[in-house]
C-alpha positions in Angstrom: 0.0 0.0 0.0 1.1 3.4 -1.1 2.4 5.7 1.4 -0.8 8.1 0.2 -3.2 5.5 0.1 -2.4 5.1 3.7 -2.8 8.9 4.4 -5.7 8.8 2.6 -7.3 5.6 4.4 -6.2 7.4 8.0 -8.1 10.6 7.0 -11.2 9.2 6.2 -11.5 6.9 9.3 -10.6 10.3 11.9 -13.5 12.3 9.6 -16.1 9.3 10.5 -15.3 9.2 14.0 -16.0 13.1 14.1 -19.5 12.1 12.6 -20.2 9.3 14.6 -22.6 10.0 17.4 -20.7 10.4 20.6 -21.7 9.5 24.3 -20.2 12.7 25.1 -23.7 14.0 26.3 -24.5 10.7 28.9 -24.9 11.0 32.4 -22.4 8.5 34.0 -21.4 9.4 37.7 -19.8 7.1 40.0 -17.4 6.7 43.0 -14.4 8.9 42.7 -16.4 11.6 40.6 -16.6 15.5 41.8 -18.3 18.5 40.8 -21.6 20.2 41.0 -23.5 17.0 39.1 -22.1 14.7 42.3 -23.6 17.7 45.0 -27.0 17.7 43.0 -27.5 14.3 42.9 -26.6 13.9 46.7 -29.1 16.4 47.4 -31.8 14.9 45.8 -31.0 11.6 47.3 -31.0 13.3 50.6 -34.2 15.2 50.2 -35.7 11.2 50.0 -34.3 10.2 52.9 -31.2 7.9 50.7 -28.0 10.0 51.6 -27.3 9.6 55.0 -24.4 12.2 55.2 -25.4 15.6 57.2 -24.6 17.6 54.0 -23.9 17.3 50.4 -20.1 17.4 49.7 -19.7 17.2 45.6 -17.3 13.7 46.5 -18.8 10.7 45.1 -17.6 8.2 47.7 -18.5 5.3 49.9 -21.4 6.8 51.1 -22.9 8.3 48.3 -22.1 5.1 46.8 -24.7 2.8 49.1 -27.1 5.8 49.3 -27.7 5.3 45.6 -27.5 1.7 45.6 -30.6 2.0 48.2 -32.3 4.1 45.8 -31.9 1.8 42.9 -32.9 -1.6 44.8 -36.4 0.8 46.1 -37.0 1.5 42.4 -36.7 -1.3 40.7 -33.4 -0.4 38.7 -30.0 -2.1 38.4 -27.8 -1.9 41.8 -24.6 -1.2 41.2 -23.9 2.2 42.6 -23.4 4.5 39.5 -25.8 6.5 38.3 -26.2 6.1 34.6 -29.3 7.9 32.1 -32.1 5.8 34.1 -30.6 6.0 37.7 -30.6 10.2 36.9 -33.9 10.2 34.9 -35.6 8.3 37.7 -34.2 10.7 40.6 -35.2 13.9 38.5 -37.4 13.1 35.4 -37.2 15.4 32.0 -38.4 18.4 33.7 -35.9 18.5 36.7 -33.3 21.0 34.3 -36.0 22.3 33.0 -35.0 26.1 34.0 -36.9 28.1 30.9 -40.1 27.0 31.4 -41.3 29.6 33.8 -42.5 28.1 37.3 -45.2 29.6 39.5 -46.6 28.5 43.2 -45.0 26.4 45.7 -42.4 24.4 43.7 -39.7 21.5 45.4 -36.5 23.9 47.0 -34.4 20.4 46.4 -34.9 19.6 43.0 -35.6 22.5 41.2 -35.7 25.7 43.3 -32.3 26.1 44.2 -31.1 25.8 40.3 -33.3 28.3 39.5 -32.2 30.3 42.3 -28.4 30.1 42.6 -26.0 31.7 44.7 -25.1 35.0 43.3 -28.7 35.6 41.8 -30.8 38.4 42.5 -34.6 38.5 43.3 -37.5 40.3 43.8 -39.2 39.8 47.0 -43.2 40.7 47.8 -44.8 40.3 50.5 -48.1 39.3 50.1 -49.8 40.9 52.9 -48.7 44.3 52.6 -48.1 44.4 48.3 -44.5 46.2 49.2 -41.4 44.8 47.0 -37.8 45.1 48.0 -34.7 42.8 45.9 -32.4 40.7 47.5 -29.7 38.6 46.3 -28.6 34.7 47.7 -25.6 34.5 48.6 -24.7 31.2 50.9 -27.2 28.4 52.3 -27.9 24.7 51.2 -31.1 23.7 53.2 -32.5 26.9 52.3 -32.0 30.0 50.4 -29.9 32.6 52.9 -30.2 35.9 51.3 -29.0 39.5 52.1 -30.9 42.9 50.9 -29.3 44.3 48.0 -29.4 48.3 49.0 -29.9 50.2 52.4 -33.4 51.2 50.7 -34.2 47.4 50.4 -33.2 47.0 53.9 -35.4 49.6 54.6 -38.3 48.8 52.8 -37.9 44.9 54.5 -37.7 46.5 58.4 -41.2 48.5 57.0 -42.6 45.5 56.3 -41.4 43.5 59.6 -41.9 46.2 61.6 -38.0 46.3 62.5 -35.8 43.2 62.5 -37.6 39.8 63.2 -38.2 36.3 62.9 -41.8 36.4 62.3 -42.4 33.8 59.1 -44.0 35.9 56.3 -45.7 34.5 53.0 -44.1 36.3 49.6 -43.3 35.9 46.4 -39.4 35.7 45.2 -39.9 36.4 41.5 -36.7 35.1 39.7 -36.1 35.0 35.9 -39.7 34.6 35.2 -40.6 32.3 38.1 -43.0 33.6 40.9 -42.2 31.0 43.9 -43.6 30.8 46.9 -41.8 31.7 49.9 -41.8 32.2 53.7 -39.1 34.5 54.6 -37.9 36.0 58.0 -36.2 39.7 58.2 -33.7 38.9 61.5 -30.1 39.2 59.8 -27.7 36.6 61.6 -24.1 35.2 61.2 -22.5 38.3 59.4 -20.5 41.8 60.1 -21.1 44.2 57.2 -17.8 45.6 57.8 -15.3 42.4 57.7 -14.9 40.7 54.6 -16.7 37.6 53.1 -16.3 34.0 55.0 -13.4 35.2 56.9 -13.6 34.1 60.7 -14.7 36.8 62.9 -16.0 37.0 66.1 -19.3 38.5 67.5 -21.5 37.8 64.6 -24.9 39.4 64.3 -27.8 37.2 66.3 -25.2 35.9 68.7 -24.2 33.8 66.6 -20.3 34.4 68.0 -17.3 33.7 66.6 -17.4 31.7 63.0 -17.4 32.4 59.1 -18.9 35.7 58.4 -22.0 35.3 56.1 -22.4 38.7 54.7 -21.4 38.9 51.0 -23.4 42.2 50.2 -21.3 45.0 51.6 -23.1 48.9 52.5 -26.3 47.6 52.4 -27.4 48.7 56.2 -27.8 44.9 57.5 -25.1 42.6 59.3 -25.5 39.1 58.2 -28.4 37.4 56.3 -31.9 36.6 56.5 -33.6 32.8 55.5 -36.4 32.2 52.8 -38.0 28.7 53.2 -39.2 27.1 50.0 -41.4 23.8 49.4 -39.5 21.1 51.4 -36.2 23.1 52.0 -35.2 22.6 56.1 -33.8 23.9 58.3 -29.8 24.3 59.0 -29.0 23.3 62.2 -31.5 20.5 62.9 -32.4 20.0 59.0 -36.1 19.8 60.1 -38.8 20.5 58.0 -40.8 23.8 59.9 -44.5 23.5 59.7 -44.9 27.5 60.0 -42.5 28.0 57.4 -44.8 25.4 55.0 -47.9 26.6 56.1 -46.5 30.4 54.9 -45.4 28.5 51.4 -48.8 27.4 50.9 -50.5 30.9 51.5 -48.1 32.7 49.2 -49.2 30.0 46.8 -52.3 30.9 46.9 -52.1 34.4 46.7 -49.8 33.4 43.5 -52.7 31.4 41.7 -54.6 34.4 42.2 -52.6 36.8 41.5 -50.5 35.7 39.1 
């Protein structure tokens, strides 16, 4: 065989693998994988009472492992601890990505709230009782959203509402990218200094929270710290309990949404 023949022969053979379909696209997670893919799926798992582990750590190890191993003997699907196309389509379903199709009322904080509302997003808050509006932006939180007003006015318009700093539970609407989700938010900022920097360990944090990671990311805004927002089925932090007075608020913001919006 000629020496271009050969050259010839090689460069048709690395044009049809280009065209070949690729596998590029499937889902394929197992132990010893990272990233945000690994935390989501961990989440889920833990939202139905399969992952064990007191948070979500992006590691897929031994315990993530046997977590989806339980999951797969529950429904029915191969156990061997990875999580393929079914393993994922059975935890989330077509819709679970689905972030442009707009979402209104009280939808899931595990599966689909917290993509829609990421850290580093901005929304706009109303309350339902009063009508008033003020934006916010979340900046740390897993359980639920922790969020800190994005202006002194919006801190100002939030202590209107409120009637000062609290922890009362109030029904609103975070309005995100063409979502209107219902919420139950408090207005008592905790576990932050405005003045010290982002995450760095400081002492006498706002709510007595003492001496720990400072959790205020928005800087000049008139507030130390953060406030929560409760969603569908989001829990709390310390005890990861599920609040009835934060649902109940959910499902009257819900309403006001279906009537409203």
């Amino acid at each position: 065989m000629s020496k271009k023949l050969k050259q010839w022969i090689t460069c048709i053979l690395a044009v049809s693998i280009l065209i070949i379909p690729q596998e590029a696209s499937a889902i394929l997670l197992r132990q010893g994988s990272r990233g945000q893919e690994v935390k989501k799926i961990q989440t889920e798992l833990k939202r139905l009472g399969y992952f064990d582990y007191h948070t979500a750590t992006g590691y897929y190890g031994t315990i993530t492992v046997n977590s989806v191993k339980k999951y797969q003997k529950a429904k029915g699907l191969a156990v061997d601890g990875i999580v393929g196309n079914k393993t994922y389509g059975a935890l989330f379903g077509e819709t679970a990505s689905n972030k442009s199709t707009p979402s209104r009322g009280a939808i899931d904080w595990f599966s689909k709230v917290q993509y829609i509302f990421p850290r580093g997003k901005n929304a706009k808050v109303t309350d339902v009782k009063t009508g008033k509006s003020f934006m916010i932006k979340r900046t740390f939180g897993t359980n639920h959203a922790d969020v800190e007003t994005l202006t002194k006015e919006d801190t100002e318009i939030m202590k209107e509402i409120w009637g000062g700093y609290s922890w009362e539970r109030r029904a609103v609407v975070v309005e995100v990218d063409g979502h209107y989700i219902a919420g139950s938010m408090t207005a008592m900022p905790h576990a932050g200094l405005d003045s010290q920097p982002a995450v760095k360990v400081v002492n006498g944090r706002s709510g007595g929270y003492g001496r720990g990671q400072n959790l205020d990311a928005v800087k000049n805004n008139g507030m130390d710290g953060h406030v929560d927002i409760h969603f569908l089925n989001s829990r709390t932090h310390g005890t990861n309990t599920m609040q009835k007075i934060h649902q109940d608020k959910v499902k009257e913001a819900a309403s006001y949404i279906e009537k409203h919006y």
